[in-house]
KEKE-3310 file (N, C-alpha, C; in steps of 0.2 Angstrom, whole numbers, plus 5000, padded with zeros to 4 digits):
npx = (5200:5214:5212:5213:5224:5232:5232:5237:5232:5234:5244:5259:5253:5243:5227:5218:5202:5189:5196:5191:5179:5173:5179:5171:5159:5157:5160:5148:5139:5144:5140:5130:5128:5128:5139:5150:5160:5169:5170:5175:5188:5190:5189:5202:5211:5213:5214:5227:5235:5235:5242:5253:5257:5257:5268:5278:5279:5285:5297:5307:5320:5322:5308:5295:5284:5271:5262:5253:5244:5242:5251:5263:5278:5290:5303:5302:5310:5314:5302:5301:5312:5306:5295:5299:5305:5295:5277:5266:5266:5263:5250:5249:5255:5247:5238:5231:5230:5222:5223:5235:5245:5236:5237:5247:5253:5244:5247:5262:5267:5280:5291:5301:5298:5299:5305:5312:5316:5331:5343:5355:5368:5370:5379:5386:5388:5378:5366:5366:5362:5352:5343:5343:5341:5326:5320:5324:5332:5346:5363:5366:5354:5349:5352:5342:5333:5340:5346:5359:5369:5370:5374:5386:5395:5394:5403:5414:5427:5429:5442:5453:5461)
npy = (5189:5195:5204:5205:5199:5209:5218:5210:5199:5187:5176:5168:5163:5159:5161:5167:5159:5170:5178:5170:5170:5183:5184:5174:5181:5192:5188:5182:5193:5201:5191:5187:5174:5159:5154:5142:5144:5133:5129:5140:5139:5127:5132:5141:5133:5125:5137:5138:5126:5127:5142:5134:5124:5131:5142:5130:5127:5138:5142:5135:5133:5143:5145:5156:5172:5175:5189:5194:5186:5177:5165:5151:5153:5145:5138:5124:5116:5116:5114:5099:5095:5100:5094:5080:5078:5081:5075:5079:5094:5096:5096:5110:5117:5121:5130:5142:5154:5166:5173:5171:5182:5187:5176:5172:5186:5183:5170:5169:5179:5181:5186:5198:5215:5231:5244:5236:5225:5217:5210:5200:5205:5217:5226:5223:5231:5240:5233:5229:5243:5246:5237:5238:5252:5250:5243:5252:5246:5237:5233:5220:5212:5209:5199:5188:5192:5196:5184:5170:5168:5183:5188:5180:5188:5201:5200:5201:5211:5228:5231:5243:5255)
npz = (4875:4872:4877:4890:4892:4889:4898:4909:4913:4913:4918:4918:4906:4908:4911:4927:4938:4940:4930:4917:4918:4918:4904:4897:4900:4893:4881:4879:4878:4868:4858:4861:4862:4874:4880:4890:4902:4903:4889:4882:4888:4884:4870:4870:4871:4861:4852:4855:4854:4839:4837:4839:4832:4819:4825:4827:4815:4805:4812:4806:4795:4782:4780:4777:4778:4773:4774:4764:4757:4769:4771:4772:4765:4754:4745:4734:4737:4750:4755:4753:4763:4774:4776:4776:4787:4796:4792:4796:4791:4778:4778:4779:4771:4759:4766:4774:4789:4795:4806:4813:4819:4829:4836:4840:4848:4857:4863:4863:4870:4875:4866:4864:4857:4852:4862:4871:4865:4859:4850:4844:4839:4848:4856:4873:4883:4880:4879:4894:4900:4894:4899:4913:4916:4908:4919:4930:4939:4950:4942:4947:4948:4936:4930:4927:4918:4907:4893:4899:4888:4884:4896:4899:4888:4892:4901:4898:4897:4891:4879:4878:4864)
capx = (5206:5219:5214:5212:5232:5235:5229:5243:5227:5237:5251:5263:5251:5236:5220:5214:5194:5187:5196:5189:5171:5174:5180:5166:5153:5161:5161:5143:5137:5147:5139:5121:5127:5127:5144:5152:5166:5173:5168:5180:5195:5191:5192:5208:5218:5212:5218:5233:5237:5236:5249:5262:5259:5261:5275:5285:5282:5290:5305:5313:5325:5320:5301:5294:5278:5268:5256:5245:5241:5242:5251:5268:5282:5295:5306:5300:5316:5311:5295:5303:5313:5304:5288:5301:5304:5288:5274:5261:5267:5261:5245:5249:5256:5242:5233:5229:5232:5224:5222:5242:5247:5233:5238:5256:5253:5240:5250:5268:5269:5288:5293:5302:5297:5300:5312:5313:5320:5338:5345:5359:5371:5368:5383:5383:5385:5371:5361:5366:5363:5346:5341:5342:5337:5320:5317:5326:5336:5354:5364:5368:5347:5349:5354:5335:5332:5345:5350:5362:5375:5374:5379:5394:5399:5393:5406:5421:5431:5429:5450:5452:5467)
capy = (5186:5198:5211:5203:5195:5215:5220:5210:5196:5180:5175:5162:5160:5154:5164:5165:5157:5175:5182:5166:5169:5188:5184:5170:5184:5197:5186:5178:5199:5200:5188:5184:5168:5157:5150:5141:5147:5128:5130:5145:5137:5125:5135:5145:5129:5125:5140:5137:5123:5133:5145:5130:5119:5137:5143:5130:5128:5145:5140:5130:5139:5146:5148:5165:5171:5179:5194:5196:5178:5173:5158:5150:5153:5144:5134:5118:5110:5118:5111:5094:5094:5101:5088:5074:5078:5082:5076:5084:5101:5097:5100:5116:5119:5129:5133:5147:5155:5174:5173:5169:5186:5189:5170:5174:5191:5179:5164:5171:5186:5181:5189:5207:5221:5238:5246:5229:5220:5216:5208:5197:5206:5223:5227:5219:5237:5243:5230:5230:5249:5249:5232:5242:5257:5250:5240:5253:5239:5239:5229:5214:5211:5209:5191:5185:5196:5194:5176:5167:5170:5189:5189:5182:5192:5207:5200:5200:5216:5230:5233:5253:5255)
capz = (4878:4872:4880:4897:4891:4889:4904:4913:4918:4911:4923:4916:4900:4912:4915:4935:4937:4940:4922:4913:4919:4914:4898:4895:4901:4891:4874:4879:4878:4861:4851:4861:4863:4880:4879:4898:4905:4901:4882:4880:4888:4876:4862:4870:4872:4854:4848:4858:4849:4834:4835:4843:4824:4813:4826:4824:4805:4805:4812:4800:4791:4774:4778:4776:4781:4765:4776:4761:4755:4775:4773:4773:4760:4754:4739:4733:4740:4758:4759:4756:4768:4781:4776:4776:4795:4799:4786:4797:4790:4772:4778:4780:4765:4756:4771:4776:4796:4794:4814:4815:4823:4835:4839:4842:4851:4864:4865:4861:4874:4876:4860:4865:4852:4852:4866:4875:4861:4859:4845:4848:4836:4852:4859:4879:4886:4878:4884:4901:4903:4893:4905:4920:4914:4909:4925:4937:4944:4951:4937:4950:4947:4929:4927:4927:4913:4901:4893:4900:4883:4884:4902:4897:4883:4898:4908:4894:4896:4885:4879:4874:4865)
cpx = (5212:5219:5215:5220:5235:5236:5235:5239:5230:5243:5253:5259:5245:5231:5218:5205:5191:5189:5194:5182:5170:5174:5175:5158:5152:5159:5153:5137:5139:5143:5129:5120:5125:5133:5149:5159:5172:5174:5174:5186:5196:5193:5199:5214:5217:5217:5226:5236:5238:5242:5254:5262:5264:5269:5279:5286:5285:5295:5309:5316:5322:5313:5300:5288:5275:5260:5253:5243:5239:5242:5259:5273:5287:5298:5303:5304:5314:5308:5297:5304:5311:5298:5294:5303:5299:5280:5268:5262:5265:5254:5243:5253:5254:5238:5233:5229:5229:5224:5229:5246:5245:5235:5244:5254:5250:5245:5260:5274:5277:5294:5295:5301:5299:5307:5316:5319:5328:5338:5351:5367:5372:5373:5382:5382:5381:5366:5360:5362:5356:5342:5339:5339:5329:5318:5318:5330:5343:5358:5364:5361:5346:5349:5347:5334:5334:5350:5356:5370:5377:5376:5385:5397:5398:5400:5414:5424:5430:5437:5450:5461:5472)
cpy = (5190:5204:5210:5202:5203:5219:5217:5203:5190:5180:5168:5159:5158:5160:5162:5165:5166:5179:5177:5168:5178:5189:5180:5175:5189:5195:5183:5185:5201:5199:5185:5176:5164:5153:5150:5144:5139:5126:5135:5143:5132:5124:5139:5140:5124:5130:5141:5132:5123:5136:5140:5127:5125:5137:5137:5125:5132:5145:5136:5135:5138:5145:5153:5164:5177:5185:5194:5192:5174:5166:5158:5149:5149:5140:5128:5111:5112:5113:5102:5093:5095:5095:5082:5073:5080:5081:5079:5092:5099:5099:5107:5121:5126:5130:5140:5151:5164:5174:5173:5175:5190:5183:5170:5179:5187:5174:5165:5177:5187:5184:5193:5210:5227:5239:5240:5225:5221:5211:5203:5200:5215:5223:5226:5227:5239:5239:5227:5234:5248:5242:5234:5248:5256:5246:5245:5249:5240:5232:5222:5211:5208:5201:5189:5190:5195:5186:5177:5171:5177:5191:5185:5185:5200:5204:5200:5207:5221:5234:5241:5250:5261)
cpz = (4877:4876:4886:4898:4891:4894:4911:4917:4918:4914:4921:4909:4902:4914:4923:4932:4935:4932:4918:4914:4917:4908:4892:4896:4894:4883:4873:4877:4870:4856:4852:4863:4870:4882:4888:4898:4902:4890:4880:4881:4883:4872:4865:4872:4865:4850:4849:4854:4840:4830:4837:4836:4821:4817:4825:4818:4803:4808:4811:4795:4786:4772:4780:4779:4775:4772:4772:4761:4765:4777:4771:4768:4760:4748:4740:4739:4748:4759:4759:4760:4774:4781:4777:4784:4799:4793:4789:4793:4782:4772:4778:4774:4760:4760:4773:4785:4794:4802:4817:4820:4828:4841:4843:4846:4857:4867:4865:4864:4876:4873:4863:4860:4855:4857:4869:4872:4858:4856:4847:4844:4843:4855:4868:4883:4886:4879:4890:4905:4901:4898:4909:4920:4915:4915:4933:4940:4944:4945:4941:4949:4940:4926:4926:4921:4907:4901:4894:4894:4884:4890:4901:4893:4886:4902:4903:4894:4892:4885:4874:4872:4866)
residu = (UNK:UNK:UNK:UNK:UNK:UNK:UNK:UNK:UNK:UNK:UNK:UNK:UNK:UNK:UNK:UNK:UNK:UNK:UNK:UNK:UNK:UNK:UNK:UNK:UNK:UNK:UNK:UNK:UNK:UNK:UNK:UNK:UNK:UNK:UNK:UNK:UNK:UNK:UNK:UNK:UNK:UNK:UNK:UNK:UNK:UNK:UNK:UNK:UNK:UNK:UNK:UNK:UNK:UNK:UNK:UNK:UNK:UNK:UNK:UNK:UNK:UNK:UNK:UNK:UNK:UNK:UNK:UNK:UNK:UNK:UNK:UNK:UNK:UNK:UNK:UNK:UNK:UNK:UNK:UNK:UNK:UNK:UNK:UNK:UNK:UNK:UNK:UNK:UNK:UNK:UNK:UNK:UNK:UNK:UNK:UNK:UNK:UNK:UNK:UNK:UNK:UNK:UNK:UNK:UNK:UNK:UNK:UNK:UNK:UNK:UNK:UNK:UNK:UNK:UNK:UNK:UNK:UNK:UNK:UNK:UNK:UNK:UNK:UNK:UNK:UNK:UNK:UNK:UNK:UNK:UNK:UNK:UNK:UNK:UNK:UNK:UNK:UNK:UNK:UNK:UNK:UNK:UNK:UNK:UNK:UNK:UNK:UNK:UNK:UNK:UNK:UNK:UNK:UNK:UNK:UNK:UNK:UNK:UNK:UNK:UNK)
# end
């Protein structure tokens, strides 16, 4: 499935019929099994539901994410709170997710890394120019691109003195 999501085959998060019946051939060569093409969706809106628990167990302020142990850190007092707003999250506690960063990279494509990514602390010229730059685009195209906020903080004057 990742590499199919790599490849640029998943459009809006959703597999077209033909790359599900590739990716169910593809996994059915793999493993010798004989698993449908409905069986795989299946399992990839299973694991869908997956990364949406963890992710948004991990955005609650003051949990971590432990890479070696592959499970969710935090203070005593944390996990209170956040179990007392959500007690399903106790389940997950001491559990385990080692799958959490292929799950994220599959389901969470929206993330920008590397050049792409812009911080929000990034000075607006700098990410107007690097914007356009990477897309080619005349700045006026830009708005679709970049949120809402930092196009206002683009449009606030730079005063020289």
């Amino acid at each position: 499935m990742a590499d199919e999501q790599q490849k640029g085959n998943m459009e809006h998060g959703v597999f077209k019929a033909k790359v599900w019946l590739s990716i169910t051939k593809t996994l059915n060569e793999q493993t010798g099994k004989g698993f449908t093409p409905k069986q795989v969706k299946d399992k990839h809106n299973r694991l869908r539901q997956k990364q949406r628990k963890w992710g948004q167990l991990l955005r609650h302020i003051g949990l971590g994410w432990d890479e070696t142990t592959q499970t969710v850190t935090a203070s005593d007092e944390v996990w209170a709170n956040v179990i007392a707003g959500d007690n399903k999250a106790a389940a997950l506690r001491k559990k385990r997710c080692p799958d959490y960063e292929k799950l994220k990279q599959l389901f969470a494509p929206n993330t920008a890394t590397g050049s792409l990514q812009i911080s929000s602390n990034t000075p607006a010229q700098i990410v107007m120019k690097s914007v356009s730059w990477k897309r080619n685009l005349p700045m006026r195209n830009v708005r679709h691109i970049v949120p809402s906020w930092m196009m206002m903080i683009a449009t606030i004057p730079t005063w020289r003195a």
